[in-house]
Biotite code that builds the C-alpha atoms (Angstrom):
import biotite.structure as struc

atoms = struc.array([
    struc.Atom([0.000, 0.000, 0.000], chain_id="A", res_id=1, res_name="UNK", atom_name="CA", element="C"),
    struc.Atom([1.314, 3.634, -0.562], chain_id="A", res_id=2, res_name="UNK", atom_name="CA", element="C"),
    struc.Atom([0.116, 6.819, 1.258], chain_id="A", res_id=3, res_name="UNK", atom_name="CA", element="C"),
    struc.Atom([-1.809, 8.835, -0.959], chain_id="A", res_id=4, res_name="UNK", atom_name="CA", element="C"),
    struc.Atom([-3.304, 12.120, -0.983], chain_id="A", res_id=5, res_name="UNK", atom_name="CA", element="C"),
    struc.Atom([-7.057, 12.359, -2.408], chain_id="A", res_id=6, res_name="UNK", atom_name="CA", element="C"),
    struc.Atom([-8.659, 14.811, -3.765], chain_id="A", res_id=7, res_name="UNK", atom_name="CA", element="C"),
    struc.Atom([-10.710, 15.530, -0.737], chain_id="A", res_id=8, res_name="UNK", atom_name="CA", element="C"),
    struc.Atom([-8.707, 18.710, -0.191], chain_id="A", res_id=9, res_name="UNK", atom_name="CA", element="C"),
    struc.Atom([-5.785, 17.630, 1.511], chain_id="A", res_id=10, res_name="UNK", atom_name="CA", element="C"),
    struc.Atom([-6.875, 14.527, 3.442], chain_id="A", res_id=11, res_name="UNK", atom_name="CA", element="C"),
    struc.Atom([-4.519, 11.119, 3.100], chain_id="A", res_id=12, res_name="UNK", atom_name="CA", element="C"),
    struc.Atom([-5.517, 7.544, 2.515], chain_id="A", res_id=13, res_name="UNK", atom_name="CA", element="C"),
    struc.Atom([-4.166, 4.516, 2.434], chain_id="A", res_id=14, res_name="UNK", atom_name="CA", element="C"),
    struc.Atom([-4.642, 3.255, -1.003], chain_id="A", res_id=15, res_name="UNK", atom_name="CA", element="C"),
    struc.Atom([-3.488, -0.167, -3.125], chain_id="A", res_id=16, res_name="UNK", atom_name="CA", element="C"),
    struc.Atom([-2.039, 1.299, -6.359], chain_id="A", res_id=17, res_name="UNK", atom_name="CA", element="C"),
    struc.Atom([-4.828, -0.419, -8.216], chain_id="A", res_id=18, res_name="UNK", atom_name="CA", element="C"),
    struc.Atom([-7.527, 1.323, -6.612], chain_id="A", res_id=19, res_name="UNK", atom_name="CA", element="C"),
    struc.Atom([-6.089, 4.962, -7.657], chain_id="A", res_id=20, res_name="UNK", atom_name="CA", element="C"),
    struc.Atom([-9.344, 6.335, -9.787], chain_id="A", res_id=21, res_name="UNK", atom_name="CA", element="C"),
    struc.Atom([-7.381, 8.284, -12.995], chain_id="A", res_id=22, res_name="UNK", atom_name="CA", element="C"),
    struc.Atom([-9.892, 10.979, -13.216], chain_id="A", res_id=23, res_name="UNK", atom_name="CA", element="C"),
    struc.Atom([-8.525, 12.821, -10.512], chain_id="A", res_id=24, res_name="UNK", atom_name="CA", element="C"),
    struc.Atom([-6.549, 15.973, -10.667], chain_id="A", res_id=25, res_name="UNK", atom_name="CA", element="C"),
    struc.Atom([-2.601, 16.000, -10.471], chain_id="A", res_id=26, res_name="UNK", atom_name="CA", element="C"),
    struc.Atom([-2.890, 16.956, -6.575], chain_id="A", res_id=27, res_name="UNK", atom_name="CA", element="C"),
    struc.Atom([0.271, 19.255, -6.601], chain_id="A", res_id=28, res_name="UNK", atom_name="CA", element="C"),
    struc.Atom([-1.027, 21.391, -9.359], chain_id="A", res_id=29, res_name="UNK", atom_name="CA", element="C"),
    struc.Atom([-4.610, 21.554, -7.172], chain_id="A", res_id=30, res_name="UNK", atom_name="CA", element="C"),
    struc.Atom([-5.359, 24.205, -4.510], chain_id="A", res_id=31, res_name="UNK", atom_name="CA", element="C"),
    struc.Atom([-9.208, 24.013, -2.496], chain_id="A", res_id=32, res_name="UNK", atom_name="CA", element="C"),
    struc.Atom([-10.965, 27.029, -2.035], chain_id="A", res_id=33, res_name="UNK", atom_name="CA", element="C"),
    struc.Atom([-14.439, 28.161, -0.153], chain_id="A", res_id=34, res_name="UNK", atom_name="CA", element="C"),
    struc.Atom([-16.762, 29.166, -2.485], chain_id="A", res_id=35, res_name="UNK", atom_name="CA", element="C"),
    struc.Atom([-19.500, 31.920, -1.657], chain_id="A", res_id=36, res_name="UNK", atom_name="CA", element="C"),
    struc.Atom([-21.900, 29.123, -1.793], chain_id="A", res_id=37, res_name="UNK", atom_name="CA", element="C"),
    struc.Atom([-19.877, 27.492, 1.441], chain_id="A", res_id=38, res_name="UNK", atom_name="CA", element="C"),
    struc.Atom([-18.922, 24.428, -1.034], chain_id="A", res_id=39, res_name="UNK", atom_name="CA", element="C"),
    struc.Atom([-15.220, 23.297, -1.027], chain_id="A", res_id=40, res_name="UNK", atom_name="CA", element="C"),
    struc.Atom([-13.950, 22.962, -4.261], chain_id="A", res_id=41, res_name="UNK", atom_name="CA", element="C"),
    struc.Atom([-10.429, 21.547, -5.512], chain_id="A", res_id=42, res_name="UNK", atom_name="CA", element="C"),
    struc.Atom([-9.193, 23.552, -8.406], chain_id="A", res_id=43, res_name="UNK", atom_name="CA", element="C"),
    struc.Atom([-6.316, 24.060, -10.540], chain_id="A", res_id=44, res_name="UNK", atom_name="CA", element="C"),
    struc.Atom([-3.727, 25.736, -8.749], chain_id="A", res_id=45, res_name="UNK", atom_name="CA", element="C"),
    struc.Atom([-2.414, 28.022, -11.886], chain_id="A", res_id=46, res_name="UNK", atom_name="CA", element="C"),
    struc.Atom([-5.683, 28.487, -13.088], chain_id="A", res_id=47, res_name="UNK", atom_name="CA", element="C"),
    struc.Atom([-6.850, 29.933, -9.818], chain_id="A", res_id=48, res_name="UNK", atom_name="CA", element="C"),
    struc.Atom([-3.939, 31.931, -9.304], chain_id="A", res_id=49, res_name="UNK", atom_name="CA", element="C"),
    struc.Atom([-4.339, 33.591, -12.336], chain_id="A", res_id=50, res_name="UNK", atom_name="CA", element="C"),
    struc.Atom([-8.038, 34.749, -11.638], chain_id="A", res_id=51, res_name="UNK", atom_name="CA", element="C"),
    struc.Atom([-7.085, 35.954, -8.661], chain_id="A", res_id=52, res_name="UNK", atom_name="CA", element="C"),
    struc.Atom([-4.398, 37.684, -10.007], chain_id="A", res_id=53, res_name="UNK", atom_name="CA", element="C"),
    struc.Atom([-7.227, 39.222, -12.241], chain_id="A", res_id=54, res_name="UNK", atom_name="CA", element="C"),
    struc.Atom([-9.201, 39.982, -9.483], chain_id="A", res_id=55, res_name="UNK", atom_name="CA", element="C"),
    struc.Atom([-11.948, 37.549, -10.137], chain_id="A", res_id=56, res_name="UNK", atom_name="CA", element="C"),
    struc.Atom([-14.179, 35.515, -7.569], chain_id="A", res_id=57, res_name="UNK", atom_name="CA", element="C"),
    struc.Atom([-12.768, 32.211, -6.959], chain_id="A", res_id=58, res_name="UNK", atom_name="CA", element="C"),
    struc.Atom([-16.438, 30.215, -7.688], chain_id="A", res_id=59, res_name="UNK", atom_name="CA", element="C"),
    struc.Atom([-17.415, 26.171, -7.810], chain_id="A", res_id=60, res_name="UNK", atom_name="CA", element="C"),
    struc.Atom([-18.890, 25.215, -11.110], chain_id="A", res_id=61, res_name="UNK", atom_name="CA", element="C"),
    struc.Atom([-22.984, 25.707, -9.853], chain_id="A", res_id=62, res_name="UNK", atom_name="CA", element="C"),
    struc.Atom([-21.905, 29.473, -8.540], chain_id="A", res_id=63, res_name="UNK", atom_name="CA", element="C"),
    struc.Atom([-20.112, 30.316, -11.698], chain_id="A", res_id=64, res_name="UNK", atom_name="CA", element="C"),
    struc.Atom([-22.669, 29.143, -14.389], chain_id="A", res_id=65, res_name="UNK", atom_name="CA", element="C"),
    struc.Atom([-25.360, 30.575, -12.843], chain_id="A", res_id=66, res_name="UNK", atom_name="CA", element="C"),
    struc.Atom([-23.088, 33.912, -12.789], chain_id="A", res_id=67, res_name="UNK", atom_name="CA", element="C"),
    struc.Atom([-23.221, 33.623, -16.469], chain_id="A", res_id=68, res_name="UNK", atom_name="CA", element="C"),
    struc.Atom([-26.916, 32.664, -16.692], chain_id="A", res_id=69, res_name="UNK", atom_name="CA", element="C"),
    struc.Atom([-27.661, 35.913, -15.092], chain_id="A", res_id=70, res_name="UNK", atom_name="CA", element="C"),
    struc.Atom([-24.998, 38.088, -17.043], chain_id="A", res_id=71, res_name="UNK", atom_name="CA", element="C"),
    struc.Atom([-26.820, 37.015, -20.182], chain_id="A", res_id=72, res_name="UNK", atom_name="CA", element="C"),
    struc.Atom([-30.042, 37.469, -19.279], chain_id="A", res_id=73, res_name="UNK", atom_name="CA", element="C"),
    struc.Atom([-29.172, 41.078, -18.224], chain_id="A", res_id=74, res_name="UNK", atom_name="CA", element="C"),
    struc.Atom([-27.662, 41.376, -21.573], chain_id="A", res_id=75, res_name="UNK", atom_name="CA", element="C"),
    struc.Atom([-30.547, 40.288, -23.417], chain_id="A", res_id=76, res_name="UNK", atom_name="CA", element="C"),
    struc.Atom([-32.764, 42.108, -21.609], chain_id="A", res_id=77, res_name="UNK", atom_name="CA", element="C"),
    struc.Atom([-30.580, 45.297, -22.096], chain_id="A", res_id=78, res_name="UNK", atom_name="CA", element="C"),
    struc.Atom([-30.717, 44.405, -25.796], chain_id="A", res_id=79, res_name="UNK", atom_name="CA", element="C"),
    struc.Atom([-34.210, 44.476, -25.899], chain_id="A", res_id=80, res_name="UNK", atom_name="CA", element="C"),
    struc.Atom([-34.857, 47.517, -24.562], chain_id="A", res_id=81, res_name="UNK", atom_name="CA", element="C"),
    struc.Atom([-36.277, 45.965, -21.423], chain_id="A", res_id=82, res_name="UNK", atom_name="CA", element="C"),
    struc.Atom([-33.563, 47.385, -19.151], chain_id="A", res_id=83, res_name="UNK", atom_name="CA", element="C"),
    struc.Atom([-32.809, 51.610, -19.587], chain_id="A", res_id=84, res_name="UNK", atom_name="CA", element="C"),
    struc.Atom([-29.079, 51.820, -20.173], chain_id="A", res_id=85, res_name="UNK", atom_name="CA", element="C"),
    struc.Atom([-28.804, 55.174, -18.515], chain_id="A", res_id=86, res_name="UNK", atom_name="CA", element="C"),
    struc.Atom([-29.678, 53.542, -15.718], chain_id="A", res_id=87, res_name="UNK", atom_name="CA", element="C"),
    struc.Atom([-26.457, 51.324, -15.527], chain_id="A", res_id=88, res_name="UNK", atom_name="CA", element="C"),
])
């Protein structure tokens, strides 16, 4: 058996080699973060570093698509006159 560290945001198991599950992240190149959500999420580590080097929000998947949903919606609704632009 070899010591192993899972994806379960820094935790260690005991695992047999054949038992390792291959789609899992390469855990030294993943960092786990809070989302605003309270999930805990394991992300790419240079991926994340680079949004937050950006300035963006560090989100889980749920959090970030329905980001998008709602930026589009504003969007369409801004196209279509629904929204006053002056306003924003």
């Amino acid at each position: 058996m070899s010591d192993e560290k899972t994806a379960e945001c820094g935790s260690y198991a005991r695992r047999k080699p054949s038992s390792i599950r291959l789609d899992r992240l390469d855990l030294e190149n993943e960092m786990c973060v809070y989302c605003a959500c309270g999930r805990i999420v394991a992300l790419d580590r240079s991926e994340m570093q680079l949004k937050l080097s950006l300035g963006k929000e560090l989100q889980c998947t749920e959090c970030r698509n329905r980001r998008i949903s709602e930026e589009i919606d504003f969007l369409n609704n801004l196209y279509d006159g629904l929204i006053d632009e002056e306003s924003y």
